[in-house]
BARO-197033 format. One record per residue: residue in one letter; x, y, z of N, C-alpha, C in turn. Coordinates in steps of 0.02 Angstrom, whole numbers, plus 50000, padded with zeros to 5 digits. Example, Ala and Ser with C-alpha at 12.3 -4.5 7.8 and 13.67 -1.06 7.14 Angstrom:
% residues 2
NODE;res;nc1;nc2;nc3;cac1;cac2;cac3;cc1;cc2;cc3
NODE;A;50660;49716;50390;50615;49775;50390;50660;49835;50390
NODE;S;50642;49888;50354;50684;49947;50357;50645;50002;50394
This chain:
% residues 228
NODE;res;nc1;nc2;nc3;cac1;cac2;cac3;cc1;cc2;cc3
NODE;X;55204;55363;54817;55192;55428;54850;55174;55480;54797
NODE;X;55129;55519;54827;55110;55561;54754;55151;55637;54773
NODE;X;55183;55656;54726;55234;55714;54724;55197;55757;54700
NODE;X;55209;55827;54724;55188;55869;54733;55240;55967;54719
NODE;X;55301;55912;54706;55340;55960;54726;55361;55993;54638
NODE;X;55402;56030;54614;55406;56076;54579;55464;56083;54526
NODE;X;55516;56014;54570;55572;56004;54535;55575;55957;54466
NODE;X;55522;55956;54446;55510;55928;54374;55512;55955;54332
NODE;X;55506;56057;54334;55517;56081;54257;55548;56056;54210
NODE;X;55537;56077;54152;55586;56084;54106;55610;56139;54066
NODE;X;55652;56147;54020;55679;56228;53991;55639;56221;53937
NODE;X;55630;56173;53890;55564;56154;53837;55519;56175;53843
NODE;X;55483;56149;53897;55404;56188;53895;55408;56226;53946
NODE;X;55369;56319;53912;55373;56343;53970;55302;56337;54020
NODE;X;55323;56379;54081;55294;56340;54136;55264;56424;54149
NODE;X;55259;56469;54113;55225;56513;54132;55146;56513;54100
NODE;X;55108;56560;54145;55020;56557;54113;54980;56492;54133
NODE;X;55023;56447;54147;54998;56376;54178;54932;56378;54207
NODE;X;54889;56349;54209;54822;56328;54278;54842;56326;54339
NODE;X;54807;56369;54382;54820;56375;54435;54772;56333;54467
NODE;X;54731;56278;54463;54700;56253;54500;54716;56195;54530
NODE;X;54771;56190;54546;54827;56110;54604;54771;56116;54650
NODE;X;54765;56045;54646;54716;56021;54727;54745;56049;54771
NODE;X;54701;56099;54840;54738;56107;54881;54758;56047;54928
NODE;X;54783;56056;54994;54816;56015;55013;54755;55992;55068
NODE;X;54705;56025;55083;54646;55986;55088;54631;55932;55051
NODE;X;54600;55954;55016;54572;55932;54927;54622;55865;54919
NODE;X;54691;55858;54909;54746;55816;54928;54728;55762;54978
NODE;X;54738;55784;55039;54736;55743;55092;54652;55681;55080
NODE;X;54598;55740;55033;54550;55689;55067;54529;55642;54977
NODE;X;54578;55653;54937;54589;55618;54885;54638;55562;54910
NODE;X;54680;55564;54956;54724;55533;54955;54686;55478;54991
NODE;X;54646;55497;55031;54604;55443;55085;54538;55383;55032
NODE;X;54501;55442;54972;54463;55397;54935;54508;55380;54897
NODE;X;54567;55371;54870;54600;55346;54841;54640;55279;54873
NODE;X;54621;55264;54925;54649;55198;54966;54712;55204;54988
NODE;X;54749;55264;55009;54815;55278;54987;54844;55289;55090
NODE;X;54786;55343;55111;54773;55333;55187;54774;55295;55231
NODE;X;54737;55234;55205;54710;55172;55242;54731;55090;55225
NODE;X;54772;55066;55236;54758;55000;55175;54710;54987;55183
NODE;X;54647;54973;55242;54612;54946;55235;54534;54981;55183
NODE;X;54569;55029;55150;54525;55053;55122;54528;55040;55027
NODE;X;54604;55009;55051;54632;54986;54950;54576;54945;54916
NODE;X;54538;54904;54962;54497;54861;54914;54433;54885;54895
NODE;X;54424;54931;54948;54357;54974;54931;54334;55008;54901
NODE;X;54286;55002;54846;54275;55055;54774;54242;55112;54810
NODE;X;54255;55181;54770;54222;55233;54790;54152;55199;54780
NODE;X;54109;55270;54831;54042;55241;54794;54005;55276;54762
NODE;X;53973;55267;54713;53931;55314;54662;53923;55367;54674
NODE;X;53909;55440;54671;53879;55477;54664;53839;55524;54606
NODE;X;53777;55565;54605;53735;55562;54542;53765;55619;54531
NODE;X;53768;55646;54476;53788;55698;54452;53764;55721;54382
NODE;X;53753;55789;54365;53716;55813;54343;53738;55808;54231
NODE;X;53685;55778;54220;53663;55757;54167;53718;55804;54111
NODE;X;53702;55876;54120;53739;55917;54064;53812;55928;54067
NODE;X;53831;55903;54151;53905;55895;54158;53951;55818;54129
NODE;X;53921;55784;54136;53931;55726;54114;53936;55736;54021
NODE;X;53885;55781;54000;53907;55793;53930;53968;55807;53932
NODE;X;53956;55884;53975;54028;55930;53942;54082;55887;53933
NODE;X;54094;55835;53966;54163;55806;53988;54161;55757;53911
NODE;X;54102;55747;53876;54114;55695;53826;54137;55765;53773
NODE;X;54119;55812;53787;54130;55890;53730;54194;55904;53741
NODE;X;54227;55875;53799;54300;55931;53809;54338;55889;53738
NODE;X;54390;55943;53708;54425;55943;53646;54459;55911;53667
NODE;X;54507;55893;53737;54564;55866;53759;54542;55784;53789
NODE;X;54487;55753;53771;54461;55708;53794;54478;55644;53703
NODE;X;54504;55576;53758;54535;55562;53695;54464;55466;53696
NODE;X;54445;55475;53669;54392;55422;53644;54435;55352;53628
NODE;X;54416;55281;53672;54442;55246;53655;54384;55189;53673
NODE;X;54396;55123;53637;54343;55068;53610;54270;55073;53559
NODE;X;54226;55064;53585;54176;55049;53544;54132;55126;53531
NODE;X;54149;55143;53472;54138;55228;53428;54069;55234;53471
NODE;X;54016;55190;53477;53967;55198;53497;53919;55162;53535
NODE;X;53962;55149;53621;53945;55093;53653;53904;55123;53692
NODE;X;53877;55059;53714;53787;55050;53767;53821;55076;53844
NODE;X;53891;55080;53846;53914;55124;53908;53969;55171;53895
NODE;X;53959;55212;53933;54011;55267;53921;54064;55273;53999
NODE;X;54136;55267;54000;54172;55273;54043;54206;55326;54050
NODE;X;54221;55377;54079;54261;55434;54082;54294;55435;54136
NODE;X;54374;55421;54115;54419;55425;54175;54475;55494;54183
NODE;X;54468;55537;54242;54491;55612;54231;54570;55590;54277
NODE;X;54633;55566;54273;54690;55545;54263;54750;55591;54282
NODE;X;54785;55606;54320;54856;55626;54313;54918;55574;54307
NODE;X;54956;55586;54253;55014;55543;54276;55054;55522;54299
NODE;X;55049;55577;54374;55098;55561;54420;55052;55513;54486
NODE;X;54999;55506;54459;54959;55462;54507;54977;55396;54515
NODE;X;55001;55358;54555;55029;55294;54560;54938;55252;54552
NODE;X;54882;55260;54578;54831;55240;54540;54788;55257;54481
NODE;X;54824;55284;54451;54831;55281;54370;54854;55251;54344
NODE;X;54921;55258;54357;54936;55206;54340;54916;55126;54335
NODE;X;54890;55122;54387;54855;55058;54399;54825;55030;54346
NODE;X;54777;55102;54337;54718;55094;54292;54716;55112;54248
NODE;X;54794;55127;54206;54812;55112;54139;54833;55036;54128
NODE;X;54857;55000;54170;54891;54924;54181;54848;54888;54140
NODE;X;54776;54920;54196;54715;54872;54172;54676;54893;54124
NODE;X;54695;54931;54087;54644;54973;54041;54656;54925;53948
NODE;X;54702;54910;53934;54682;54858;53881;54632;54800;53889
NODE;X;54654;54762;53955;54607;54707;53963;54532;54718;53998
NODE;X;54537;54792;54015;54464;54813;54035;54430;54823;53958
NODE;X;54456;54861;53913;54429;54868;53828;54413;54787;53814
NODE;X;54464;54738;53834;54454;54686;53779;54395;54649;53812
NODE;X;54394;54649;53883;54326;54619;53918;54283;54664;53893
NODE;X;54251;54713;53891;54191;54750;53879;54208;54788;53807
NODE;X;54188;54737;53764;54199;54761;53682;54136;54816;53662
NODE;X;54082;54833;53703;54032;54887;53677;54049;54927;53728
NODE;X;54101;54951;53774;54099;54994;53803;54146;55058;53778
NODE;X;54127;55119;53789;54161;55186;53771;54179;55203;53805
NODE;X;54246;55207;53810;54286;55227;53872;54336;55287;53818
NODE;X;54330;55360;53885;54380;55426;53864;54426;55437;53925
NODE;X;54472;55457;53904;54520;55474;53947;54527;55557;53951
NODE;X;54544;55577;54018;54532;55649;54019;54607;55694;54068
NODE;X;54661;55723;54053;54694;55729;54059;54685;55774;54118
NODE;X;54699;55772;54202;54671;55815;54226;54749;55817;54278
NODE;X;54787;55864;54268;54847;55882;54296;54849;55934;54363
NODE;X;54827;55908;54407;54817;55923;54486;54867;55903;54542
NODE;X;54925;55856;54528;54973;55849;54574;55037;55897;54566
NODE;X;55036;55946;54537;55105;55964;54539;55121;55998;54476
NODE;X;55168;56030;54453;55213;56054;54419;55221;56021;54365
NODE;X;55263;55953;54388;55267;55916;54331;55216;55863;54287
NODE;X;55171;55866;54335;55117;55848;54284;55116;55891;54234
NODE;X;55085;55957;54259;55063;56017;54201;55114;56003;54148
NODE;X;55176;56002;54154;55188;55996;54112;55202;55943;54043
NODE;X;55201;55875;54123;55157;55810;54050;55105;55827;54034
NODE;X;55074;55859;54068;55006;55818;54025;55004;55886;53965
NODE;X;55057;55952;53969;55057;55990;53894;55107;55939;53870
NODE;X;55156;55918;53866;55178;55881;53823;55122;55820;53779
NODE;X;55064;55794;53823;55036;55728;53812;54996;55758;53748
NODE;X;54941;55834;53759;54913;55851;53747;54957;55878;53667
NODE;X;54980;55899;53681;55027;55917;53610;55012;55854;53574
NODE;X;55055;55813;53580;55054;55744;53536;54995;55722;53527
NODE;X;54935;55717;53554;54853;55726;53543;54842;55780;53474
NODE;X;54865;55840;53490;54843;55870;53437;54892;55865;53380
NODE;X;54941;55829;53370;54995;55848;53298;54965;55757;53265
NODE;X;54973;55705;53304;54971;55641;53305;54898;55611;53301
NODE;X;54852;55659;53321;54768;55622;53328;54747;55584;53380
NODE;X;54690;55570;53401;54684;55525;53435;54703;55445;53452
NODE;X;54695;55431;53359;54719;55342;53341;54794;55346;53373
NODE;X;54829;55384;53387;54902;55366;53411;54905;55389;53486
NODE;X;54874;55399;53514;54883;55420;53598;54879;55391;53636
NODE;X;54846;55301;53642;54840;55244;53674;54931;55234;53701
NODE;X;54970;55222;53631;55018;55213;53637;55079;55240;53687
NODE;X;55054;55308;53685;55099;55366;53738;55082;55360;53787
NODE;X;54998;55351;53815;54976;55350;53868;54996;55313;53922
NODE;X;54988;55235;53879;55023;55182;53921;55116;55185;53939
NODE;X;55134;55228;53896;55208;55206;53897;55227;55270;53974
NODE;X;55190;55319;53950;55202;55367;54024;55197;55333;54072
NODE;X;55151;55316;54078;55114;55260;54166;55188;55216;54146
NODE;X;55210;55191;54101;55252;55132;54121;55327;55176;54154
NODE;X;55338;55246;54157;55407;55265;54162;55404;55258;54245
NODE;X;55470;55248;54257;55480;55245;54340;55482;55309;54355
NODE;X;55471;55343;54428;55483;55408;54452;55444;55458;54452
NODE;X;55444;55532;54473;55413;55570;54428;55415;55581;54351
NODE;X;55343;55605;54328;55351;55603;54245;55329;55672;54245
NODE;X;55371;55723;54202;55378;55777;54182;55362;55787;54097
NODE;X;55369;55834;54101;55384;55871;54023;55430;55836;53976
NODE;X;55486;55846;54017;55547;55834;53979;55525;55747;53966
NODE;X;55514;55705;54001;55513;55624;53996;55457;55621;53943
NODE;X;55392;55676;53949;55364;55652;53904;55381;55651;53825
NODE;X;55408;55710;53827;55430;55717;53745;55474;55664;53740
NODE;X;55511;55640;53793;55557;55601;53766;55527;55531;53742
NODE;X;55467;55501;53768;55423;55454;53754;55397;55490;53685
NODE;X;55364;55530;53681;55333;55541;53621;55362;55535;53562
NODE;X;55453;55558;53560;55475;55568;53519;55515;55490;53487
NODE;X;55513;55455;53551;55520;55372;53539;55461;55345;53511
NODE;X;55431;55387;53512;55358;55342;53459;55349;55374;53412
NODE;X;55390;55416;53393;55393;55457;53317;55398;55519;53305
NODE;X;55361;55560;53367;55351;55614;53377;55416;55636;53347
NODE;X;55395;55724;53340;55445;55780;53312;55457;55817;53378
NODE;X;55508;55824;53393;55503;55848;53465;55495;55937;53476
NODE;X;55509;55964;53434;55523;56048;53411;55434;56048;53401
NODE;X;55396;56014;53358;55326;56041;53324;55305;56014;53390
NODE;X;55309;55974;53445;55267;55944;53492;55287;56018;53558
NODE;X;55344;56050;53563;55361;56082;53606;55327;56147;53586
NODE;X;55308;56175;53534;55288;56223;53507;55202;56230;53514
NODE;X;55182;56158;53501;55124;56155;53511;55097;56159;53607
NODE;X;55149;56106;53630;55138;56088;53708;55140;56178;53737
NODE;X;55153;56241;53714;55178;56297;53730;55113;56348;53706
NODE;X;55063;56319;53678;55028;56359;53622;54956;56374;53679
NODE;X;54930;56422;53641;54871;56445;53691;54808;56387;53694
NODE;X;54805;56358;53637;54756;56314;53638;54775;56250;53687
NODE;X;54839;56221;53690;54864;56201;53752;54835;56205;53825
NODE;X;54860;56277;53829;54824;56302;53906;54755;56289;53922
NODE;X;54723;56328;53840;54656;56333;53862;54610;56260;53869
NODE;X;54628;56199;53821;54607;56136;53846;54623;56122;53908
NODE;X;54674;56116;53948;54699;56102;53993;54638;56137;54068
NODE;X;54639;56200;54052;54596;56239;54091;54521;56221;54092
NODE;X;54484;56207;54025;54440;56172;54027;54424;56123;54058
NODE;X;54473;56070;54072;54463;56011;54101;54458;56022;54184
NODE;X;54502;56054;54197;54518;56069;54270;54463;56096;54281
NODE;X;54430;56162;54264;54359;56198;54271;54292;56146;54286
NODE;X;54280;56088;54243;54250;56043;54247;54256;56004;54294
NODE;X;54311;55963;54310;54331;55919;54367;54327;55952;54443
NODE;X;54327;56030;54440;54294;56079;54496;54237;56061;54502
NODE;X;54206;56083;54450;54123;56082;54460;54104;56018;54452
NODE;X;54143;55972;54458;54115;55883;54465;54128;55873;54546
NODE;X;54179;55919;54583;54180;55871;54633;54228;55835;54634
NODE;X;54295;55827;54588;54342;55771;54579;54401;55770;54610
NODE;X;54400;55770;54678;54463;55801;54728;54497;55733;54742
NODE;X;54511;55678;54701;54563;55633;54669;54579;55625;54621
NODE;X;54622;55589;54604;54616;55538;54533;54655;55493;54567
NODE;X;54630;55439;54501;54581;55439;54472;54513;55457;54490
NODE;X;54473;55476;54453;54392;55481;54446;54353;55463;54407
NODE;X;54304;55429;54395;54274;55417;54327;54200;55442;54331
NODE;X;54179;55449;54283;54118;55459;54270;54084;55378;54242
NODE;X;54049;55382;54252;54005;55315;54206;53914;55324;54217
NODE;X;53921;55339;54167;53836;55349;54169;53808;55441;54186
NODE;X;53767;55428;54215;53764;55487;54279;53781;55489;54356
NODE;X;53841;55470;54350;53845;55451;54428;53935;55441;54424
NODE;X;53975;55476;54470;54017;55486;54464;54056;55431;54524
NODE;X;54123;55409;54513;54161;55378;54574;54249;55419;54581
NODE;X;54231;55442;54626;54297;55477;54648;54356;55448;54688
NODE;X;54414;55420;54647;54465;55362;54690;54465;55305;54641
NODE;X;54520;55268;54665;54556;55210;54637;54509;55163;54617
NODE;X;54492;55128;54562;54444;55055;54579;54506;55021;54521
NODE;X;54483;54937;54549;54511;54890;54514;54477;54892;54436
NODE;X;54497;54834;54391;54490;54794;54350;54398;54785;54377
NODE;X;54396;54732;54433;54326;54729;54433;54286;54750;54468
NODE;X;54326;54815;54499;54283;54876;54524;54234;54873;54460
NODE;X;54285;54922;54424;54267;54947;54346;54222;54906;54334
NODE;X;54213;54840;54304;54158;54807;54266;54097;54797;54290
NODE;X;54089;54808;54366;54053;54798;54415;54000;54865;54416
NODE;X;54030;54943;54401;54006;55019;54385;53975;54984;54307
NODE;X;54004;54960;54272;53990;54950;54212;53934;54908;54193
NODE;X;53907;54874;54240;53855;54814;54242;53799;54860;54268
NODE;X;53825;54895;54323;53777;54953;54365;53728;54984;54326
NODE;X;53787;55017;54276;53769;55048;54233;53706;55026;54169
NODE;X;53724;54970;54143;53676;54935;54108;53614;54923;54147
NODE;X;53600;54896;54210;53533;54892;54239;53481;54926;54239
């Protein structure tokens, strides 16, 4: 079930100045439907393409909070825009090593886009912190371990993951609190407006966007698309 509700703060990060752009509960309801979440009979069904415009598809490879993972300079580019309280994100973190290790020239970014709630915002400033103190080469690691926590995932759980992977938890809270924080964060959301992205998951691939859940060989299937 995707939560929505508010009881995730934490006293660590504060929760003021935040993005105000939470899917409304429109926006919600009809994410929840391309997301297979409405219908079972709609779980097996990949979104379907839509084209989308050339210089937006940049911006999203330009956003600062966008974290680059596989081949530095592959013949496809994947962009998946993610919350972590998404139970199909999760999914599609599950499958996201063995999607890299099947498609070794593909460029796949991950894009932190915190639209369910409260406690996202505040993972994904905790996530984003550890992005900027830690680098990119270390964020695979956190990424997957969030998707692996049971429950809602907040602020507080994330540092506590981060700081199990080495993190400093004081320089990550300081940073997760900092204006450049917000303002990535806001960037992304601004973008995923003007894309149209009233689920997550969402990906971009190519010029042509899919809004909602896809499998393992959804994915390779956009990815073949893509090459033709």
């Amino acid at each position: 079930m995707l939560r929505t509700s508010s009881d995730g703060t934490t006293a660590c990060l504060d929760s003021k100045a935040l993005p105000a752009m939470i899917l409304s509960r429109r926006s919600l309801l009809a994410g929840l439907s391309l997301s297979g979440l409405a219908s079972p009979a709609l779980a097996q069904k990949a979104p379907e393409p839509e084209r989308i415009p050339v210089e937006l598809f940049e911006d999203s490879l330009d956003l600062p909070s966008a974290v680059r993972l596989g081949h530095a300079h592959g013949d496809v580019i994947m962009i998946e825009y993610f919350d972590y309280n998404c139970p199909y994100c999760k999914r599609s973190a599950q499958d996201l090593p063995e999607l890299l290790k099947a498609e070794p020239d593909l460029t796949y970014y991950l894009v932190n886009y915190a639209v369910l709630g409260l406690p996202s915002v505040t993972a994904t400033k905790a996530a984003l912190a550890y992005l900027q103190v830690y680098g990119p080469e270390r964020y695979l690691p956190l990424h997957l371990a969030l998707f692996g926590l049971r429950g809602p995932v907040d602020g507080n759980r994330a540092l506590g993951e981060a700081e199990r992977l080495g993190g400093d938890r004081d320089r990550l809270t300081e940073t997760a609190n900092s204006e450049r924080t917000i303002g990535w964060m806001k960037q992304a959301l601004t973008l995923g407006n003007s894309l149209g992205l009233v689920a997550t998951p969402s990906y971009l691939v190519g010029p042509e966007s899919y809004v909602g859940g896809m499998s393992l060989a959804q994915k390779r299937a956009a990815i073949v698309r893509a090459r033709a």
